[in-house]
N, C-alpha and C positions, 0 to 999 in steps of 0.2 A: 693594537700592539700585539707583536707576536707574545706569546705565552714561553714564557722559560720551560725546558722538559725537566723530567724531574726521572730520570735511568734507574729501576730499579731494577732492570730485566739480570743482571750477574753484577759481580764485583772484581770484569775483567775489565770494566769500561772505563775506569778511571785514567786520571790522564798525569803524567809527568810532572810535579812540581817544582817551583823553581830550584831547591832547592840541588832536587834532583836530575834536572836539567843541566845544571853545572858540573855536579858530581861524572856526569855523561862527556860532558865536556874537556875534561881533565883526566881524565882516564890514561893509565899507559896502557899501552895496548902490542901485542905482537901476535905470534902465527900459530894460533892453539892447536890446529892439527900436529904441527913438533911440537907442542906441550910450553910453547914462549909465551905464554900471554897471560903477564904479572896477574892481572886484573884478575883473569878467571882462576890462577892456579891459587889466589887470593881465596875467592870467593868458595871455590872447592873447599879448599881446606878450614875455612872459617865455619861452614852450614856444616861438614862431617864433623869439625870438633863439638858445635853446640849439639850433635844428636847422641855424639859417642860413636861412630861408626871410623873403621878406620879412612876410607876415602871415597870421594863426591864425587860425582860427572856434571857438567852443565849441558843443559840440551835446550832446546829452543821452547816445548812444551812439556807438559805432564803428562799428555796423549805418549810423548814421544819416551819420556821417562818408564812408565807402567808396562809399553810394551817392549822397549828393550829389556826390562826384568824378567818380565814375562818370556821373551826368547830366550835368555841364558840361562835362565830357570830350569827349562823343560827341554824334551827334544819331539818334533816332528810327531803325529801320533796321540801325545800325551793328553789329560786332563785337567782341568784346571777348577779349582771349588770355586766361585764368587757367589756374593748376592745377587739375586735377582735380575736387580737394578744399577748392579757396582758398576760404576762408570768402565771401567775397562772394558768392561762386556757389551754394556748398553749406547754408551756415547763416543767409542773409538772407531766407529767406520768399520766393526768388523775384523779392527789391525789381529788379533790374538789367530784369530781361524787365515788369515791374509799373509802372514809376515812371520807369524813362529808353528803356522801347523797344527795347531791344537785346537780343543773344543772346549766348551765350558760345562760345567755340574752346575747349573743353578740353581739355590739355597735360598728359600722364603728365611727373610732376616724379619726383626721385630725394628720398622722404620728405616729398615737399612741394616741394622747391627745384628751379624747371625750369633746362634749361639753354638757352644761348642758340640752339644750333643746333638746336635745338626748337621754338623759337618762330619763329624762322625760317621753318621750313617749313608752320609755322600760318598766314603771313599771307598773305590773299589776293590776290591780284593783282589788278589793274585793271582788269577785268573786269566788265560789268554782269550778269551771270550770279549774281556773289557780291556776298554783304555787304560793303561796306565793312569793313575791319580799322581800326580807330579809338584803342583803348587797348591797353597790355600791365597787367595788375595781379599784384605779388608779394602776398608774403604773410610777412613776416618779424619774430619767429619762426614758424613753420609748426605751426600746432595738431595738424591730422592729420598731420602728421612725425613728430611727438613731441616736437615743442619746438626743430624744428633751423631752423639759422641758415645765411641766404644770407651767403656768402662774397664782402668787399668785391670783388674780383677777379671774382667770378660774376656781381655788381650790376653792377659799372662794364659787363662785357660786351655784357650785358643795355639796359644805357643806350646804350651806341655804336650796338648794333643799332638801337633806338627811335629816336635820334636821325637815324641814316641814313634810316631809312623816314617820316622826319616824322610819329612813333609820338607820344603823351607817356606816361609812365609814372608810375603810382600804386602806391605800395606803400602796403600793410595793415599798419600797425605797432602792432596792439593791443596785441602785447606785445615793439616794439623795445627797450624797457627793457630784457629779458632779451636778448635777442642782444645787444644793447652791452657789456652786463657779463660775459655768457661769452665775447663775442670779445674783449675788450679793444678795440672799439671807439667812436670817438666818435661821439655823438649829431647832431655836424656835416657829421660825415665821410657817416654815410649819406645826411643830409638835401642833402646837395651831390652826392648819383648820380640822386636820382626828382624827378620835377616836382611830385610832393606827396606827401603821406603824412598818415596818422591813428594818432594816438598815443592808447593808451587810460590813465586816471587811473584805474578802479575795478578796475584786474584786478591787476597786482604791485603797486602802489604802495598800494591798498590803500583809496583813496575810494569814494564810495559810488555817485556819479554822475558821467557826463560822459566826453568825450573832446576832442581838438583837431585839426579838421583843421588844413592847411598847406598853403601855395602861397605864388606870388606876389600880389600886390595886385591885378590884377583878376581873376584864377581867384578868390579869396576874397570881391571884392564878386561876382560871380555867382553863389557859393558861398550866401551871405549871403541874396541874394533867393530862392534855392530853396530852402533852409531852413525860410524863412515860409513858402512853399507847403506844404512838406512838414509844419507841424504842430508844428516846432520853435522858432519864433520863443519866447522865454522874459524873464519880467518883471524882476523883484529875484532873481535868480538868481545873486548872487554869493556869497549863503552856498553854493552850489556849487560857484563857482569856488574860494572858498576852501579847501574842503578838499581842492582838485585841486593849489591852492600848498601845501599846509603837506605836500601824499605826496611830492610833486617834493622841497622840501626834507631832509624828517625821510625819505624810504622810499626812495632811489633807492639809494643803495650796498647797504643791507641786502639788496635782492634777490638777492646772491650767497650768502645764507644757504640760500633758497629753494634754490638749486639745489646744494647741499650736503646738503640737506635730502633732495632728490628723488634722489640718487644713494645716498646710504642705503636707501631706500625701496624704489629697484630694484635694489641687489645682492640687499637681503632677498626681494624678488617675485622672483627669477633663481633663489632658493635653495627655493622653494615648489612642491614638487610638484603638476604638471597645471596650471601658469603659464607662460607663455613669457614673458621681460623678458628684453628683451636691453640691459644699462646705458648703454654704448659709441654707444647710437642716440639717446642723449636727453641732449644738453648744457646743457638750462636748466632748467624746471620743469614740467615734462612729462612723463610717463611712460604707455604703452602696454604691458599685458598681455596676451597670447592665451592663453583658456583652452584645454585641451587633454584636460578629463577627461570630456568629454563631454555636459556644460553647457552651458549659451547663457548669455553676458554678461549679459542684463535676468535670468535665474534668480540668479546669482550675485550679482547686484548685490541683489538682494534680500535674498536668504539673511547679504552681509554687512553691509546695514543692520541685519538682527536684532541682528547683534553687535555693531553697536554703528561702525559705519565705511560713510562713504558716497563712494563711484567711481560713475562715470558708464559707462554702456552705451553704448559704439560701433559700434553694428552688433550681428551675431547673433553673436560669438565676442569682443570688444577689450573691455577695462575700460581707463579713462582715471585715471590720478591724477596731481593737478595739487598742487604745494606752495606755500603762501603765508605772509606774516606772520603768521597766526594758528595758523603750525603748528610747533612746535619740535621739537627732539632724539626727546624722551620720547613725545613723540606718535606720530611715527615708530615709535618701537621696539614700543609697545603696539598700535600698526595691525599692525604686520609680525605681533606674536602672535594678535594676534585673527585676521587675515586666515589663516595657518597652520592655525589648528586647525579654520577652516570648511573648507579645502579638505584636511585630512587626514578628514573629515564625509562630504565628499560626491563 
């Protein structure tokens, strides 16, 4: 008998629920490039009112969200702060140096989250010798962290600073959902420290497509016309909007399952021989493993597809496992046994 998989590799792979399926199915729908399409001008205005921001874009990714920020942001030339490893920089194909002209400051973060007298000293001075310093971009929660969360207190910082240097600040919030619910924070609160942000719908919440950037009303109408540039402009796409309303709805509390889920998962990788999990580093639904038996990650990662469970390869040593809705209790326990007896194997 085939063996069930058990996907832990991200929390993009989840699949459509019925419920959701319907909600898709019922959708009104019209021509969002003229701004007709109930569904999305809906779902706009629904995700900018829960962050406080005056008004939303829908885009097809968060790739596609960060880097239109990132172009209205800045001009051609400029410089841009991130972490290390902040997804815009590390996992966008390059878009920021491709599509708005600029380069990045790279800034050693603590798990991903920099701090502010860090950035500080990234920004350049007034100088025609340097790049212009233009944007700061977080990252929250922080993928290659392990799922860790900038601290309101760290952001506001972070913001004062930005705001002293006539900086504007963009945070990466593909998956703010999960910082909000591990910190006990609101979704206001953060949206009231950055000048924008990009919330992703298919990653915790569980839709299949889309994300939202955020700003004010004219960062979003210039948002809007780069968009079309970029490829994005989209028809009757409110049957997508729709199932980004019905995750918002029905999937945003449940994420604390998720990360109940993911602290099961890394006590048992903590308790696995030739595993490094250290639980205590990963507050949402993220977790990081160092292999330590003498393996390479993409070997491992293979070896536990055989069995029947699939982690992502980060780099030549890190396995990634990410928890989502489609992943409960039992699923867990039966990764943790499969995963065990491959590396008691090899």
């Amino acid at each position: 008998m085939t063996k069930t998989i058990i996907d832990l590799r991200s929390d993009t792979v989840t699949r459509p629920s019925a419920g959701m399926r319907k909600a898709i199915s019922e959708a009104e729908v019209g021509d969002d490039v003229y701004g007709e399409d109930p569904s999305i001008n809906e779902l706009e205005e629904h995700v900018a009112s829960k962050l406080g921001f005056e008004a939303g874009l829908f885009v097809p990714s968060g790739t596609m969200g960060n880097q239109l920020a990132i172009k209205v942001h800045t001009q051609p030339g400029d410089e841009v702060i991130i972490e290390r490893y902040g997804h815009s920089f590390a996992y966008e194909t390059g878009g920021m140096a491709a599509l708005a002209g600029v380069q990045a400051k790279l800034v050693d973060g603590d798990r991903g989250v920099m701090q502010s007298s860090k950035i500080e000293v990234a920004i350049n001075p007034a100088d025609s010798h340097y790049a212009t310093t233009a944007l700061i971009v977080v990252e929250n929660s922080a993928n290659r962290g392990g799922g860790t969360i900038y601290s309101v207190d760290c952001l506001r910082e972070i913001a004062n600073l930005a705001a002293n240097r006539n900086l504007p600040l963009h945070m990466d919030g593909a998956r703010l959902w999960n910082a909000a619910i591990a910190s006990k924070t609101s979704l206001e609160t953060y949206g009231s420290i950055v000048d924008s942000t990009s919330v992703c719908l298919s990653k915790g919440l569980g839709a299949p497509v889309g994300s939202v950037l955020l700003g004010g009303e004219e960062f979003i109408s210039k948002a809007r016309r780069v968009r079309k540039m970029y490829g994005g402009g989209m028809r009757q796409a409110g049957l997508l909007a729709a199932a980004g309303k019905y995750a918002l709805q029905h999937n945003f509390e449940r994420i604390e399952k998720d990360h109940l889920h993911l602290q099961q998962l890394a006590q048992g990788l903590a308790e696995v021989p030739g595993l490094n999990c250290q639980p205590e580093n990963h507050p949402t639904n993220i977790a990081y493993a160092r292999i330590e038996n003498g393996a390479t990650a993409p070997e491992m990662s293979q070896v536990l597809k055989e069995a029947g469970v699939l982690a992502h390869a980060m780099g030549p040593q890190d396995l990634r496992f990410v928890t989502h809705l489609d992943i409960d209790s039992n699923d867990i326990e039966e990764a943790l046994h499969r995963i065990k007896a491959v590396f008691e194997t090899h």
